[in-house]
Backbone as CSV, one residue per row, in Angstrom:
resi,resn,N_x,N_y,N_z,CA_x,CA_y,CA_z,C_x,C_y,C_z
1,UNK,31.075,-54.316,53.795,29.756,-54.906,53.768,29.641,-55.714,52.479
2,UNK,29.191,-57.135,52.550,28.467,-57.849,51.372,27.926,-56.619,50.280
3,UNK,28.264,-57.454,49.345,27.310,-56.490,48.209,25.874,-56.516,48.283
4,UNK,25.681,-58.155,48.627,24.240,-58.537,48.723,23.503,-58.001,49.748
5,UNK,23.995,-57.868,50.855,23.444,-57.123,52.151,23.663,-55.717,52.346
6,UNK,24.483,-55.337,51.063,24.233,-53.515,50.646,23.000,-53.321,49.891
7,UNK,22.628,-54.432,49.002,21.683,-54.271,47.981,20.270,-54.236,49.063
8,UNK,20.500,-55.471,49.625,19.186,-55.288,50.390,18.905,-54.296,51.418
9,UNK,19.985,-53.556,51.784,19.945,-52.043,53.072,19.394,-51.612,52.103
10,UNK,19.708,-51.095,50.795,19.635,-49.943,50.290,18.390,-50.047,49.618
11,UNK,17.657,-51.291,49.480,16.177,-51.412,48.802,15.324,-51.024,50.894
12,UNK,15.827,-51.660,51.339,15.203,-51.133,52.710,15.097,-49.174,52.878
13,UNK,16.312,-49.152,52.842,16.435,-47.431,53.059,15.662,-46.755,52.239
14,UNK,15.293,-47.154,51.039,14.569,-46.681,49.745,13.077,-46.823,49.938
15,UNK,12.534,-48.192,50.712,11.546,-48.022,50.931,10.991,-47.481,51.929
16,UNK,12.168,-47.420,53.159,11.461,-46.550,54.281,11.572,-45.074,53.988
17,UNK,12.090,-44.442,53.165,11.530,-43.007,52.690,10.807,-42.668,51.836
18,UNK,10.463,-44.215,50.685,9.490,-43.732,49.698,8.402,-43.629,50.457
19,UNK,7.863,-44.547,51.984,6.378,-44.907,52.423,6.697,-43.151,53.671
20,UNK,7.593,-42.882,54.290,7.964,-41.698,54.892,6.970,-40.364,53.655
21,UNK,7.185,-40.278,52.463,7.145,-39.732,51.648,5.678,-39.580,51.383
22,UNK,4.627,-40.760,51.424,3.773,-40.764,51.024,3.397,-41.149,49.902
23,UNK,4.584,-41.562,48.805,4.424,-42.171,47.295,4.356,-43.321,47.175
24,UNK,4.039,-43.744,45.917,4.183,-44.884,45.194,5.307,-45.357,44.707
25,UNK,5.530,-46.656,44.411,6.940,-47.532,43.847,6.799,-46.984,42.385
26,UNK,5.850,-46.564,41.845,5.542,-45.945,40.330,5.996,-44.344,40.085
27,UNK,5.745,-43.719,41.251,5.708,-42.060,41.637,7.307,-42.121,41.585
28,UNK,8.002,-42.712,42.643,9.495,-42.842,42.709,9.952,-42.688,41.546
29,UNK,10.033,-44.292,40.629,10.379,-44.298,39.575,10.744,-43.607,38.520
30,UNK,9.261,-42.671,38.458,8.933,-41.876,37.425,10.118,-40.626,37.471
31,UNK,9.719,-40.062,38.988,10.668,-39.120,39.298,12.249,-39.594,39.013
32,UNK,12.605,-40.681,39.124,13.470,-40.782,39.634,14.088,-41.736,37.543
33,UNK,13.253,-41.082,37.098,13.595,-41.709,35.981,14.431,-43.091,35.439
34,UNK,13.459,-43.587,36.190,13.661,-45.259,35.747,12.578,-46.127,35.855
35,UNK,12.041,-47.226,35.218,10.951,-48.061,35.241,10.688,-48.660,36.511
36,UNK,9.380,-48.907,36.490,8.461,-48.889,37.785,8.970,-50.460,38.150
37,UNK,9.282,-51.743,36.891,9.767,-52.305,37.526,11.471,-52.675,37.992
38,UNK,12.525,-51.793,37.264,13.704,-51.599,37.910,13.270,-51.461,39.378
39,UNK,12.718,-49.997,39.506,12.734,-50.038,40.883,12.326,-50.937,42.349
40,UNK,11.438,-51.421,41.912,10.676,-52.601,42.803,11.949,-53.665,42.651
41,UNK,12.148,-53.611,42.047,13.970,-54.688,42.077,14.421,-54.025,43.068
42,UNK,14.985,-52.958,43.028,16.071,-51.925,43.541,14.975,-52.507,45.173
43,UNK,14.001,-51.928,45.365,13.741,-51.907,46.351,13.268,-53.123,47.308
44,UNK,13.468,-53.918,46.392,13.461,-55.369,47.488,14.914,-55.964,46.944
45,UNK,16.154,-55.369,47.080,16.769,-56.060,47.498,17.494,-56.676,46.322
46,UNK,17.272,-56.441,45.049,17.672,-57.600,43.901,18.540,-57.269,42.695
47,UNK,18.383,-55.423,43.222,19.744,-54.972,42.045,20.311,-53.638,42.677
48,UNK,21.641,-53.745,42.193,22.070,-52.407,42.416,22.123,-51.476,41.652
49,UNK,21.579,-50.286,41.938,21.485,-49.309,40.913,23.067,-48.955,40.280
50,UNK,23.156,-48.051,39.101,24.076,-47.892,39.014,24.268,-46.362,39.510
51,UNK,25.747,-45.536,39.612,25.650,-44.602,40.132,24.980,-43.479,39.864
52,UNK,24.776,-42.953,38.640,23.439,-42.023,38.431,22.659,-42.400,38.491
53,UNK,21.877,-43.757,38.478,20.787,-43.833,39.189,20.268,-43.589,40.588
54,UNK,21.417,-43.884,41.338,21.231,-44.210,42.747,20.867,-42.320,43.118
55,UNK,22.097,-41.787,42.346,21.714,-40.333,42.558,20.826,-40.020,42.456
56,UNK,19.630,-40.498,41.310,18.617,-39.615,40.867,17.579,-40.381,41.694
57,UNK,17.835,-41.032,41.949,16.776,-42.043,43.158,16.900,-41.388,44.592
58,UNK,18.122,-41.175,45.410,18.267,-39.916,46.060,17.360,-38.628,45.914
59,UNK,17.899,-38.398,44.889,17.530,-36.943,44.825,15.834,-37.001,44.816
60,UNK,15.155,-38.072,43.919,13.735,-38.485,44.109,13.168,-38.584,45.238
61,UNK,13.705,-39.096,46.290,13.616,-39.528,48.164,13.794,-38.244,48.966
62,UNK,14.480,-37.578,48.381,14.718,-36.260,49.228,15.663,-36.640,50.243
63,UNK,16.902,-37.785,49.844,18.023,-37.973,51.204,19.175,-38.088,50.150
64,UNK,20.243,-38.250,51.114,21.379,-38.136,50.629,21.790,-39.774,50.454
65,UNK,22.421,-40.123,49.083,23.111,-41.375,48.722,23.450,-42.141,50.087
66,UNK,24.475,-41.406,50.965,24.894,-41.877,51.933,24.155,-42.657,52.763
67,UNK,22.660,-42.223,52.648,21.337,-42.750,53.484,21.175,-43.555,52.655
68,UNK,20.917,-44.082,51.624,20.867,-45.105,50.675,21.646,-46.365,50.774
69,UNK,22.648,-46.109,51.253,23.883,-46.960,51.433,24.131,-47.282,52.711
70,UNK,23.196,-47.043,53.559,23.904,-47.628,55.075,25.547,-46.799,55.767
71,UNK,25.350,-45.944,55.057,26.694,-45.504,55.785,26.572,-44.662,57.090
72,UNK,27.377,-45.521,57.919,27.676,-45.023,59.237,28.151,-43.383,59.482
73,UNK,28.289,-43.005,60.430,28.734,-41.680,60.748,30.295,-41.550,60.559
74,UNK,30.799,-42.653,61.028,32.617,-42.934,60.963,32.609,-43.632,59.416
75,UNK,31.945,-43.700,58.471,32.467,-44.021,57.077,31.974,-42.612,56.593
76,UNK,31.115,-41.642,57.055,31.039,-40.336,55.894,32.234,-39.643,56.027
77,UNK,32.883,-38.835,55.458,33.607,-38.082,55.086,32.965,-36.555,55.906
78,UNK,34.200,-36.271,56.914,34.675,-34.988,57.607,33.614,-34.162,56.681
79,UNK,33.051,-32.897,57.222,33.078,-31.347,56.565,33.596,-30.678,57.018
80,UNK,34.043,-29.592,56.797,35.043,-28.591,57.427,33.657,-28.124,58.550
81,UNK,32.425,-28.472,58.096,31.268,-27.644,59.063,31.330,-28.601,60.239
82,UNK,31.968,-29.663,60.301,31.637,-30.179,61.472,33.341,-30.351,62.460
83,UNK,34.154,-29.072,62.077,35.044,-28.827,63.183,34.725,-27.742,63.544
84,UNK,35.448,-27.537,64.783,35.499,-26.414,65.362,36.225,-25.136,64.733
85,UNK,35.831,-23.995,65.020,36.761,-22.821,64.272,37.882,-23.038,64.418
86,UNK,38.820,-23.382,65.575,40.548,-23.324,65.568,41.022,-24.423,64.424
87,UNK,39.957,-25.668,64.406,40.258,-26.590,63.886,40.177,-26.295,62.212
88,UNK,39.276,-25.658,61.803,39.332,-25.255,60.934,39.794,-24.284,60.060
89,UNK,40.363,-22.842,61.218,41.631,-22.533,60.561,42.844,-23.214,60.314
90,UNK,42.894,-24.209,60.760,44.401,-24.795,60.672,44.724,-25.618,59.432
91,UNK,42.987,-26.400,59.416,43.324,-26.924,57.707,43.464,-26.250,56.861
92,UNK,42.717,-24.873,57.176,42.720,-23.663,55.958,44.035,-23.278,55.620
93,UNK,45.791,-23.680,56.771,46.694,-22.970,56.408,47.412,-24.417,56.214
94,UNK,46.963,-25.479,56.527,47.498,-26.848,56.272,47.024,-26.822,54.217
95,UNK,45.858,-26.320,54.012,45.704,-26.952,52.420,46.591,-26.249,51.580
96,UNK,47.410,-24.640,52.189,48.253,-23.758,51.813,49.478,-24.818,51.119
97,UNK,50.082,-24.749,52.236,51.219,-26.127,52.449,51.631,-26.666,51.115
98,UNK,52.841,-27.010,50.865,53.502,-27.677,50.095,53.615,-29.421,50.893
99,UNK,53.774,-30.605,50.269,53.678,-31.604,51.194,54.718,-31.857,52.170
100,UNK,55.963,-31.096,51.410,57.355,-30.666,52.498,56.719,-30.522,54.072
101,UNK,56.203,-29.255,53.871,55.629,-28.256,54.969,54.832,-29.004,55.919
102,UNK,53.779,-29.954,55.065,52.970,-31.286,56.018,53.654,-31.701,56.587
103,UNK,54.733,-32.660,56.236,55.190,-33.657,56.849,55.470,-33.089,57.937
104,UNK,56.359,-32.026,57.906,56.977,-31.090,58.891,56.239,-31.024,59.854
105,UNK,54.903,-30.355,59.478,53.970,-29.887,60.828,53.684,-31.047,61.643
106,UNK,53.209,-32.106,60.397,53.009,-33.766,60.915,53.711,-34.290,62.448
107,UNK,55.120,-33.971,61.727,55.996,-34.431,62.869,55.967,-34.167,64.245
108,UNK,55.336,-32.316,63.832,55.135,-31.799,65.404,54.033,-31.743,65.851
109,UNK,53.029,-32.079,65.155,52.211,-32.632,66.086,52.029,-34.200,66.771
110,UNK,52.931,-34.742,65.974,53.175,-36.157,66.684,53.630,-35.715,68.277
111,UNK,54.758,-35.233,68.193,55.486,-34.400,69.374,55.200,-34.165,70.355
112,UNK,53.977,-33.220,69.587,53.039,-32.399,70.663,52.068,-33.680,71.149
113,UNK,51.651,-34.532,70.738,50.713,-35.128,71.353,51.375,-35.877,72.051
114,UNK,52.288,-36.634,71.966,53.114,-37.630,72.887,53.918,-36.817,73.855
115,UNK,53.873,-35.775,73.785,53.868,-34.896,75.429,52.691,-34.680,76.424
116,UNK,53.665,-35.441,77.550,52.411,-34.792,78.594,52.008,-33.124,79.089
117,UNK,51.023,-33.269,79.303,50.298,-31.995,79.400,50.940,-31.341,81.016
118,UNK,51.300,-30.371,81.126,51.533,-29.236,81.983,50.189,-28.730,83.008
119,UNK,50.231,-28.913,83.890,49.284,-28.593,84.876,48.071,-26.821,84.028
120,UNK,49.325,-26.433,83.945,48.789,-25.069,83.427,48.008,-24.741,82.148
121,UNK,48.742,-26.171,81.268,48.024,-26.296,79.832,46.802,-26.602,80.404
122,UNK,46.802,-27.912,81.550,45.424,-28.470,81.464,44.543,-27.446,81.689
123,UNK,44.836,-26.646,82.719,43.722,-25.809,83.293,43.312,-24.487,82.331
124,UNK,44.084,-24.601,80.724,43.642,-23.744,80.249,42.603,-24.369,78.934
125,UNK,43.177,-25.526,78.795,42.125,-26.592,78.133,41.153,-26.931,78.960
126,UNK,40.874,-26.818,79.559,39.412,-27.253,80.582,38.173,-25.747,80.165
127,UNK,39.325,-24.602,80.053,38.468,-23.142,80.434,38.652,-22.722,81.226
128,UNK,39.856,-22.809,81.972,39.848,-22.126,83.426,40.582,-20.724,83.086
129,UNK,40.982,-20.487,81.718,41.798,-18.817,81.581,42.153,-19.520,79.917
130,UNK,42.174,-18.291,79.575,42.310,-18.410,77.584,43.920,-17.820,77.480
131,UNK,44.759,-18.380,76.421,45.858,-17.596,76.149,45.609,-16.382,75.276
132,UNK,45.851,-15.349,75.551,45.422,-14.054,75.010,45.902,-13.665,73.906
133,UNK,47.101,-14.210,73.797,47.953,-13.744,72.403,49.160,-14.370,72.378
134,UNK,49.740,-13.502,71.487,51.464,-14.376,71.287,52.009,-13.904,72.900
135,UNK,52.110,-12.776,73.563,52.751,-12.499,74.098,52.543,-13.415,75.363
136,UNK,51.103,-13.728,75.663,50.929,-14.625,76.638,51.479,-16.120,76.533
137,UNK,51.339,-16.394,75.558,52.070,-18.214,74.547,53.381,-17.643,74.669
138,UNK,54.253,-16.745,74.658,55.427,-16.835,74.625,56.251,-16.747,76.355
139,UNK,55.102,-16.582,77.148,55.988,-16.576,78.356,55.211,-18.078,79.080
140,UNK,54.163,-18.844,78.440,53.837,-20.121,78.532,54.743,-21.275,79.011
141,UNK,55.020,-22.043,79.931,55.639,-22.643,80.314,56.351,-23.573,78.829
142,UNK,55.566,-24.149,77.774,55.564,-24.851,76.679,57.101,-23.754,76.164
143,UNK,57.464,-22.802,76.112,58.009,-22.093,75.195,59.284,-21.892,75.817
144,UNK,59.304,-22.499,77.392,60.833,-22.169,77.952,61.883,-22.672,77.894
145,UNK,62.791,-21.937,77.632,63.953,-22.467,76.892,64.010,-22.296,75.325
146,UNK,62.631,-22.237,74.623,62.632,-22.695,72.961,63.193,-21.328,71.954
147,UNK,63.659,-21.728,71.041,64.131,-20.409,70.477,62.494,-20.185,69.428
148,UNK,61.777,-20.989,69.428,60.796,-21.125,68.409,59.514,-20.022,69.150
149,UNK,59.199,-19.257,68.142,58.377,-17.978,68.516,57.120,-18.215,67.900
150,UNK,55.619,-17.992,68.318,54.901,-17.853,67.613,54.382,-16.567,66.337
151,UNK,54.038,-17.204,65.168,53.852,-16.371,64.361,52.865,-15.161,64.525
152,UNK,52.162,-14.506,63.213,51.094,-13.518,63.822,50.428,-14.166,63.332
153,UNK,49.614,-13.508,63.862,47.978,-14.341,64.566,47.363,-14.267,62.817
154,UNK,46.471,-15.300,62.646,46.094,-15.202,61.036,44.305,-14.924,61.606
């Protein structure tokens, strides 16, 4: 994005929560510890704050920077709160990892995804029956032939 057409989102975003809010361009300010006329800059468009400001101007608005800035849903940054539990044990044993160990896993999940799916996988990815444990994954069609065993369960 333009800088100039960040400056002016972000005097927009600023003013649609200061008037959301019920305050003044003076009330903001104050809170937000900076002069009444910085901000009226900031908020039409004519400067960019710098980064502790923008924070404390945030934090004044009661939103997050990110709302300040126009940022989309696909430019914020992942939380681990917004995967699923399997998904999120896995980074938990992926951040373990040495970068050796990444690449490694990397590879197999390349693998794994550029394989087609097994009638039986699908119907257990849909919900039609859960794999119960290792012992069930090890007589899994995926595992025949493989000398590769699953570990214990973490």
């Amino acid at each position: 994005m333009e800088d100039d057409l960040l400056q002016k989102r972000l005097g927009e975003a600023a003013r649609t929560a200061r008037e959301a809010l019920g305050l003044t361009q003076a009330q903001v300010a104050d809170a937000a510890r900076m002069s009444p006329a910085v901000y009226g800059r900031i908020e039409r468009g004519g400067m960019m704050p710098s980064v502790p400001a923008l924070r404390r101007l945030a934090v004044a608005l009661g939103v997050s920077p990110a709302v300040l800035l126009d940022m989309s849903a696909r430019e914020m940054p992942t939380t681990d709160k917004d995967l699923s539990p399997e998904i999120r044990k896995a980074v938990g044993i992926l951040r373990t990892w040495p970068e050796s160990k990444v690449a490694v896993g990397c590879a197999l999940l390349r693998v794994l995804d550029a394989a087609p799916m097994r009638e039986e996988e699908a119907r257990l990815e849909k919900g039609a029956g859960a794999v119960g444990g290792a012992a069930d994954l090890e007589r899994s069609p995926a595992f025949e032939g493989s000398t590769c065993r699953p570990g214990p369960a973490v």
